[in-house]
PASEBA-1860 file (N, C-alpha, C; in nm, 3 decimals):
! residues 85
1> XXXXXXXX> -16.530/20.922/-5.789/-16.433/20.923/-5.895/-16.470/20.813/-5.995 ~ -16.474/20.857/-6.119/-16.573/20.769/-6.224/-16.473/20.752/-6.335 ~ -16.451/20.635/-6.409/-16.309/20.663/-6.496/-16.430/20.729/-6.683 ~ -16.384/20.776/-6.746/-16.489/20.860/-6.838/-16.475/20.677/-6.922 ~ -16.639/20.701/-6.975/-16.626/20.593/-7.064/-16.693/20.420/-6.956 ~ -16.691/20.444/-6.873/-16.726/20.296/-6.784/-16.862/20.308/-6.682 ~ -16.900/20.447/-6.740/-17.035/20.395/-6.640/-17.129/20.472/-6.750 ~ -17.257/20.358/-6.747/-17.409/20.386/-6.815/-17.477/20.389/-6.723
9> XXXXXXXX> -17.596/20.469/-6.754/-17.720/20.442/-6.691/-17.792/20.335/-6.694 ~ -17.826/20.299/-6.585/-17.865/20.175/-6.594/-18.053/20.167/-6.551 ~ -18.164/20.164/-6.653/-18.286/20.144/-6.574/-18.331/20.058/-6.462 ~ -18.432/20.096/-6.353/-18.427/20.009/-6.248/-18.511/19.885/-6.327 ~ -18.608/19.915/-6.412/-18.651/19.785/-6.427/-18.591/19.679/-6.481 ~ -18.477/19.683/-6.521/-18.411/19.588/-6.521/-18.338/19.521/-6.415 ~ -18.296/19.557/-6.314/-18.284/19.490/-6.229/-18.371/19.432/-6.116 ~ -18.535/19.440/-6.120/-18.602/19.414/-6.002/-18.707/19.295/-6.079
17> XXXXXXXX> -18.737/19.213/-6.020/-18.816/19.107/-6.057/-18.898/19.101/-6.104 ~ -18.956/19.055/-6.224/-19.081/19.037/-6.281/-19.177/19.005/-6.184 ~ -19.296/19.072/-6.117/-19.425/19.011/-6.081/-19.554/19.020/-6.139 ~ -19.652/18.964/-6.107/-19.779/18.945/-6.150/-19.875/18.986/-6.017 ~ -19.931/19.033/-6.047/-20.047/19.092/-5.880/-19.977/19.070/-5.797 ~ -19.825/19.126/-5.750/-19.748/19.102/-5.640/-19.649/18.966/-5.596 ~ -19.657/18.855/-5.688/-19.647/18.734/-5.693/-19.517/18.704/-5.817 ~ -19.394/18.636/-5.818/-19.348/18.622/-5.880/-19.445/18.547/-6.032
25> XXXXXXXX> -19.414/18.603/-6.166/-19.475/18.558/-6.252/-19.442/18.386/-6.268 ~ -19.336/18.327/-6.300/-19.362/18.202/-6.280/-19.423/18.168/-6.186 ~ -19.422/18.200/-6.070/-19.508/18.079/-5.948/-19.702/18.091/-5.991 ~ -19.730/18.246/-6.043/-19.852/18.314/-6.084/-19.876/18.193/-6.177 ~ -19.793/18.170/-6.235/-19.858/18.131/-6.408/-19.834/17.960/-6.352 ~ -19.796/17.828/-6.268/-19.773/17.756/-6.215/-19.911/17.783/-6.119 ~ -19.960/17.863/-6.030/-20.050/17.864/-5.940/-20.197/17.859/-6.062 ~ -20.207/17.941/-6.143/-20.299/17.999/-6.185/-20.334/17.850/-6.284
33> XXXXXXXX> -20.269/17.771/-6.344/-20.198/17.683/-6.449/-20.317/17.575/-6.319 ~ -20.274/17.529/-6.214/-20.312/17.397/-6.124/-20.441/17.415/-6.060 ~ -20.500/17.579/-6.073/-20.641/17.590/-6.007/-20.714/17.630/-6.182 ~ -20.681/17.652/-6.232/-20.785/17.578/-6.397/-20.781/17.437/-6.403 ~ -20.671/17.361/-6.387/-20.722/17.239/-6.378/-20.782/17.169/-6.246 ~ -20.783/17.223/-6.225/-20.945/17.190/-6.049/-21.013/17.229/-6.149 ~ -21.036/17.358/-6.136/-21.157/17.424/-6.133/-21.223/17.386/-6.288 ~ -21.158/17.393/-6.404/-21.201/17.334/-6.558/-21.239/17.200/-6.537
41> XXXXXXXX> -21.118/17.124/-6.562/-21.087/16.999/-6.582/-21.149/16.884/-6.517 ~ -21.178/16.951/-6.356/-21.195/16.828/-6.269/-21.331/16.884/-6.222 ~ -21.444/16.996/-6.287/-21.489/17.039/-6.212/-21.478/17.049/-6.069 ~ -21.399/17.129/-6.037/-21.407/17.113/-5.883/-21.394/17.261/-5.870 ~ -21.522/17.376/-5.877/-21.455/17.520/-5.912/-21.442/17.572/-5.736 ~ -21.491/17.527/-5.634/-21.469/17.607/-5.488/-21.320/17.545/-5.429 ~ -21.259/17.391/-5.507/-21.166/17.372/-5.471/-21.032/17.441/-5.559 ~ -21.049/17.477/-5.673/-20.959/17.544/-5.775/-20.958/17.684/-5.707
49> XXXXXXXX> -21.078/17.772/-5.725/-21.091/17.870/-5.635/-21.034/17.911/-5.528 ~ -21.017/17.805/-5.440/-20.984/17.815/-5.307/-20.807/17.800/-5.303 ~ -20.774/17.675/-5.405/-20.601/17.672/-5.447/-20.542/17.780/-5.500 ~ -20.624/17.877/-5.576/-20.536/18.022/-5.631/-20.582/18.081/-5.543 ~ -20.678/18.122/-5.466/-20.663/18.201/-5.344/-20.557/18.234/-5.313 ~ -20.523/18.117/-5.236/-20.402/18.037/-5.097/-20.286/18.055/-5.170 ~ -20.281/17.973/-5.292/-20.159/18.013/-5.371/-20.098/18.131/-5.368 ~ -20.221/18.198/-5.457/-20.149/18.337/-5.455/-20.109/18.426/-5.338
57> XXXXXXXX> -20.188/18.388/-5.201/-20.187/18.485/-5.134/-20.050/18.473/-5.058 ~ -20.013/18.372/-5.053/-19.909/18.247/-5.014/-19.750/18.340/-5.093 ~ -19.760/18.376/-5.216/-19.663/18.378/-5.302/-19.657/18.547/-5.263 ~ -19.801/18.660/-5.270/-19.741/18.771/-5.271/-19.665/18.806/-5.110 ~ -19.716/18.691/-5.030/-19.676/18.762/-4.895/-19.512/18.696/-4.897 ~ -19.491/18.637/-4.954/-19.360/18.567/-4.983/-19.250/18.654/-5.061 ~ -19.298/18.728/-5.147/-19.246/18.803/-5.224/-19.249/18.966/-5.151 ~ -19.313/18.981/-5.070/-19.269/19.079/-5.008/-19.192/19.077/-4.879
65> XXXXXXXX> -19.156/18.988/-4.900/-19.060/18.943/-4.762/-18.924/18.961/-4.859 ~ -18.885/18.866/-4.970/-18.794/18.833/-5.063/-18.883/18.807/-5.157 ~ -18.854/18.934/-5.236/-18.874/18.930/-5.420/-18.821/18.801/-5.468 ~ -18.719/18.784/-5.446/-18.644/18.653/-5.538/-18.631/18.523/-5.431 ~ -18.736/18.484/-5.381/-18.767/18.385/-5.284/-18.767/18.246/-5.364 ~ -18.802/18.238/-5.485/-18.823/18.109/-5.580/-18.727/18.077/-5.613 ~ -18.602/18.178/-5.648/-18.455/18.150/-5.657/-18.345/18.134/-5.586 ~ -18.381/18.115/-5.412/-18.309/18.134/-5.324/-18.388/17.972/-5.266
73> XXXXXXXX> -18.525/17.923/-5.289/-18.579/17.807/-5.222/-18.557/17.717/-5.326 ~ -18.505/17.778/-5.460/-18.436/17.625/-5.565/-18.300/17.632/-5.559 ~ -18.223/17.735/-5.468/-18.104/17.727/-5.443/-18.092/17.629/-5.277 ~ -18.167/17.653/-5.191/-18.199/17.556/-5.082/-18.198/17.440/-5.139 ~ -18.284/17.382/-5.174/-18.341/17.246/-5.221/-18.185/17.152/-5.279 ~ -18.119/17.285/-5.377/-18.028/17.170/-5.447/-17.910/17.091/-5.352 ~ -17.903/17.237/-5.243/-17.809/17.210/-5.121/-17.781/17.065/-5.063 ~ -17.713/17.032/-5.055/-17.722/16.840/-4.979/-17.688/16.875/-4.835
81> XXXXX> -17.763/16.820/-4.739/-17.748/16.844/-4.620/-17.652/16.791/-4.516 ~ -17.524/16.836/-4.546/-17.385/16.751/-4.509/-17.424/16.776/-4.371 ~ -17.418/16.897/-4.312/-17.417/16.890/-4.125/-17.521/16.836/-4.095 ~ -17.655/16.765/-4.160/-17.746/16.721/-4.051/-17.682/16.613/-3.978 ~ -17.821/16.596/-3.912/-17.780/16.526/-3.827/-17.865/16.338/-3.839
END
């Protein structure tokens, strides 16, 4: 029962998360951002190399667990930990 007038269609891509090769795009563009500077900056290209590897591989297996994992671990973080111990 639908009242006339209160429901649109709504596209899915608007509601599902921006990613990049499986990887939330901010963490992509943050991962991708810290292994150019290895790998450019500091010449260090098997250690830059090796940080977007890990990074990324790190972020898509993360994101297929929870799509919105970056917004749920900066919702952790802000938490203050009243019951520890």
């Amino acid at each position: 029962m639908t009242i006339e007038g209160y429901e649109i269609p709504l596209h899915r891509s608007l509601t599902e998360p921006i990613l990049m090769a499986g990887a939330p795009r901010g963490v992509a563009i943050i991962n991708g951002t810290l292994a150019a500077a290895l790998g450019l900056g500091l010449q260090l290209w098997i250690a830059g190399l090796a940080v977007w590897l890990l990074g990324h591989a790190a972020a898509v297996y993360a994101a297929k667990k929870d799509p919105r994992f970056m917004e749920v671990l900066i919702r952790h973080v802000r938490h203050k930990g009243y019951l520890s111990c």
